[in-house]
N, C-alpha and C positions, 0 to 999 in steps of 0.2 A: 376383916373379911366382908366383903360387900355380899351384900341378902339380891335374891333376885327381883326384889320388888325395887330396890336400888339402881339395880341394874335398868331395869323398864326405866322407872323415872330418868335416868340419864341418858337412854336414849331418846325417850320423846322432850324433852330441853333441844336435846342435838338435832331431831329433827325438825320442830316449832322454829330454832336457828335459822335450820337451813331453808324453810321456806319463809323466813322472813327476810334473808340476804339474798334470798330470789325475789321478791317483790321488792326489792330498792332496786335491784338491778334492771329489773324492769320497770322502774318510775324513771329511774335514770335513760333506759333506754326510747320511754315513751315522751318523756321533755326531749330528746335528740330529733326526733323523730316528726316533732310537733316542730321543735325550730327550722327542719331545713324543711315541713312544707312551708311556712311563715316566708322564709325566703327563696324559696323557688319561684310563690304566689307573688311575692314582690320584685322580686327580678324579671319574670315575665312581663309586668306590668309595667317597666320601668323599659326593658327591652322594647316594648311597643310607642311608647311614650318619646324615647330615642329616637327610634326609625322615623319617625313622622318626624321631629325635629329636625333630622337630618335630608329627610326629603325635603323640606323647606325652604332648608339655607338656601339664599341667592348669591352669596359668593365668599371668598376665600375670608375673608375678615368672620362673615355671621360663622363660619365652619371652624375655624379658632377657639370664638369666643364659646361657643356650643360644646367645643372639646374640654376648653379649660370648667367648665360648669360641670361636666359630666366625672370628670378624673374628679374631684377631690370629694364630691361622696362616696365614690365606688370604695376610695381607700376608707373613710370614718366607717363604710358600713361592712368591709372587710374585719376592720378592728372590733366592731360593735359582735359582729358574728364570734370574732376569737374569744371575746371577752363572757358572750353567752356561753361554749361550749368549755371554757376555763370552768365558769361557774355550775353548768350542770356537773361537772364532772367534781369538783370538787367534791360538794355537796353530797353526791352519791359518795363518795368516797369517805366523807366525814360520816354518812353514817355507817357505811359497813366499820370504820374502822371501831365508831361506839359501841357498836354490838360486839366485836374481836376482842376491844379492850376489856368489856364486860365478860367475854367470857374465861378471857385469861385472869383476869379477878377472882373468878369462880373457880376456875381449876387452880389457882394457887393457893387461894383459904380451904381448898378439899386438900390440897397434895400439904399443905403444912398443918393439916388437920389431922392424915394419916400418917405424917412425918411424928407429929404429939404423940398421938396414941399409942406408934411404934417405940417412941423412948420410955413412954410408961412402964411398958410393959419389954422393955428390951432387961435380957439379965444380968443380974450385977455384974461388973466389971467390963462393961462394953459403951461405961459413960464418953471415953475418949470418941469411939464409931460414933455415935449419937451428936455431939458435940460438931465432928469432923463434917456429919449430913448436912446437920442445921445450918451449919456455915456456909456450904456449899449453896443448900436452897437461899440461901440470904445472898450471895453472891450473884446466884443465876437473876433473883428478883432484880437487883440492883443492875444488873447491865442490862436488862428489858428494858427498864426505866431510862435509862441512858440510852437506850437505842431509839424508844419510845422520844424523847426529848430531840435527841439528832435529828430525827426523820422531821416532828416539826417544825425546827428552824431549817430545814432545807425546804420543806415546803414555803413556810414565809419567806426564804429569798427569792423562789420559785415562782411567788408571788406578787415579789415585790419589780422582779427582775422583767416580768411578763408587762408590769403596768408601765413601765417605764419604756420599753419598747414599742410598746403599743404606741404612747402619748408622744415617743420619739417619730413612728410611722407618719401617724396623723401629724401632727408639726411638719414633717418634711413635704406631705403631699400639701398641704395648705400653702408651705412657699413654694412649690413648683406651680401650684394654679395662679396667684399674687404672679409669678414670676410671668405665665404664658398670656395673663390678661395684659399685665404690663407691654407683651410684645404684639400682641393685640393690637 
């Protein structure tokens, strides 16, 4: 039987939790937050940088060669943007799931802590029950862990599948610019 001083402590755990998964959530949100002014401030300034370029060109050749210069950063820094908000989010995400995994730790060593106790003191002839729990909690453990393992290797292909798209993008806008200076 849990004591009420029990009780308190498990909820101030639960809430110390929950405003700690609220302050990642918001580092996570304040890194998003930080990168698209980084990139507003730089596209404005590149927008500027443009226009003049563009008012400059004296004819169809300088307005080619000025296109093809312009396309194939846009794409790198298109990718460089995906690859920031990949990584803010990941990141946010590796930690809330530290904290989760932590606390599923903790509510498993309490619940087969209370599972012990209960067999101690469960009454003779009910070793089969006891036996039949134990098993089940050890089953439920074990496909966490399995689910637990699943979810990472989806992420690492998730991750793996992202950089390879990405390096594919950037590659193809490189030979289109190679290709537009060519016809330059």
């Amino acid at each position: 039987m849990l004591t009420a001083d029990q009780i308190i402590a498990a909820h101030k755990a639960n809430i110390e939790t929950l405003f700690g998964l609220t302050n990642k959530a918001f580092e996570g949100v304040e890194k998003l937050v930080e990168l698209n002014m980084q990139v507003a401030k730089t596209a404005l300034g590149e927008a500027v940088e443009s226009t003049q370029a563009a008012l400059s060109v004296k004819d169809a050749q300088e307005l080619l060669a000025l296109q093809s210069t312009l396309l194939q950063p846009s794409a790198e820094k298109a990718a460089s943007y995906s690859r920031h908000l990949y990584d803010i989010a990941t990141s946010t995400n590796a930690e809330v799931a530290k904290v989760a995994e932590a606390q599923m730790a903790d509510m498993q060593s309490k619940f087969a802590a209370v599972v012990e106790t209960a067999s101690k003191n469960a009454p003779a002839g009910s070793e089969n029950a006891v036996a039949l729990v134990k098993s089940a909690v050890a089953a439920a453990n074990n496909a966490f862990e399995s689910v637990q393992k699943a979810a990472k290797q989806a992420a690492d292909v998730a991750e793996s599948n992202f950089a390879a798209a990405t390096s594919s993008a950037v590659k193809a806008s490189e030979s289109v610019t190679r290709a537009t200076k060519r016809a330059a």
